[in-house]
C-alpha positions as CSV (number, residue, x, y, z in Angstrom):
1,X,88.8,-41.7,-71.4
2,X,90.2,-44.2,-73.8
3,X,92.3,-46.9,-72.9
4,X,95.7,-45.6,-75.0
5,X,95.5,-42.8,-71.8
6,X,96.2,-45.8,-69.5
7,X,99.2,-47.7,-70.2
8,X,100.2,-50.4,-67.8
9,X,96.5,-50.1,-66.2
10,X,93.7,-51.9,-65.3
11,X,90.7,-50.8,-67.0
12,X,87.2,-51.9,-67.2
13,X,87.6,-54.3,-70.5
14,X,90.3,-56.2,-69.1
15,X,88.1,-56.7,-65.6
16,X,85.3,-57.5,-67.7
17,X,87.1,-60.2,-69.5
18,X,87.9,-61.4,-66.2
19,X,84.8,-61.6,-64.9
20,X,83.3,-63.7,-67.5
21,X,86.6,-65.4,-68.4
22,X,85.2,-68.3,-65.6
23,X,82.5,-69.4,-67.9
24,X,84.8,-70.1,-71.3
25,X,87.0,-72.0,-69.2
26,X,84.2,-74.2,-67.5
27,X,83.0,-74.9,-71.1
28,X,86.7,-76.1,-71.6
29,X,87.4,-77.7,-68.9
30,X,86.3,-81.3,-68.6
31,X,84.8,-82.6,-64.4
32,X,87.4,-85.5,-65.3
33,X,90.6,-83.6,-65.3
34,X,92.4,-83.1,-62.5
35,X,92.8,-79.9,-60.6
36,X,96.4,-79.1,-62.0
37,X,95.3,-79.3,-65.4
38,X,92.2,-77.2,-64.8
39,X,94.6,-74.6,-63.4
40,X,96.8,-75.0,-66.6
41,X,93.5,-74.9,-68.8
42,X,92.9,-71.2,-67.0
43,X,96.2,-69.9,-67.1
44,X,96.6,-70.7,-70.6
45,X,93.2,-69.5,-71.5
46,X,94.1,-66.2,-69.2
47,X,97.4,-65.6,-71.6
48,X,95.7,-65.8,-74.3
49,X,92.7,-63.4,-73.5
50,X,95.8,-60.5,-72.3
51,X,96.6,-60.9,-75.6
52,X,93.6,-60.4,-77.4
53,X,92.7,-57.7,-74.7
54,X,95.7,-55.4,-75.2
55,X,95.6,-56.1,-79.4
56,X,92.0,-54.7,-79.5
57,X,93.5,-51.7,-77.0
58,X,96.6,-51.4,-79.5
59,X,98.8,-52.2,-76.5
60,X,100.3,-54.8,-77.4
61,X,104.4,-55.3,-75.7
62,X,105.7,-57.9,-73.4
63,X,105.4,-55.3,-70.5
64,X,102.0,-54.4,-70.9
65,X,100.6,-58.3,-72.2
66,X,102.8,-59.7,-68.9
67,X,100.7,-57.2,-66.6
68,X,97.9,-57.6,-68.2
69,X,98.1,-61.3,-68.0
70,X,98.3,-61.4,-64.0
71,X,95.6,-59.2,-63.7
72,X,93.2,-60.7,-65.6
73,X,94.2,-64.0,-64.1
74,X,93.9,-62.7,-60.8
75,X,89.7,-61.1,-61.8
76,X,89.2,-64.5,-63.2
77,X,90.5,-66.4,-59.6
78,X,88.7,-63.6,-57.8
79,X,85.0,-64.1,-60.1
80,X,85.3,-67.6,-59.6
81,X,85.7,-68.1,-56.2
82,X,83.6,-65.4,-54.7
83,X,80.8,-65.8,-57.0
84,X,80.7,-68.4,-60.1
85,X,81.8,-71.6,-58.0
86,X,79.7,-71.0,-54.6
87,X,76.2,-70.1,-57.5
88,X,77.5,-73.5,-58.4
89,X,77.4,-71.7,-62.2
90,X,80.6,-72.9,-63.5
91,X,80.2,-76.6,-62.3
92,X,76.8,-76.6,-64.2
93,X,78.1,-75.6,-67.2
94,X,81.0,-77.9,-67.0
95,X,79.0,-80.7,-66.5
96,X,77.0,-80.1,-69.4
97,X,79.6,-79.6,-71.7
């Protein structure tokens, strides 16, 4: 199935990018910054992969990028709580960079 069939979907490249999403922002995020601006730092780097997501689908409109953008925000909250943070993964890397 390709992904034109699914307008206004989630499909597996856009959960994909929200899984590993978590680890591109711990390399941009900084363990000095404050928790709102690490939250800012996500949600801009969240927008930005929507984007990129739905240009590579040839998708790309304000209703499909705006629904696009809250799901992959919400797989990237998901990932990172339920598995990146507690492996202590993301940390790690955010330390090191």
């Amino acid at each position: 199935m390709n992904a034109s069939a699914l307008p206004g979907t989630v499909d597996q490249w856009t959960v994909i990018v929200g899984l590993l999403l978590p680890l591109i922002i711990a390399v941009i995020n900084r363990t000095t910054w404050t928790a709102p601006l690490k939250a800012l730092v996500a949600l801009l780097v969240c927008v930005v992969a929507a984007a990129g997501d739905l240009y590579f689908k040839g998708q790309l409109s304000t209703g499909a990028w705006a629904a696009n953008a809250v799901a992959i925000f919400f797989v990237v909250v998901t990932a990172y709580v339920g598995f990146w943070k507690p492996t202590g993964i993301a940390e790690s890397i955010e330390k090191r960079t």
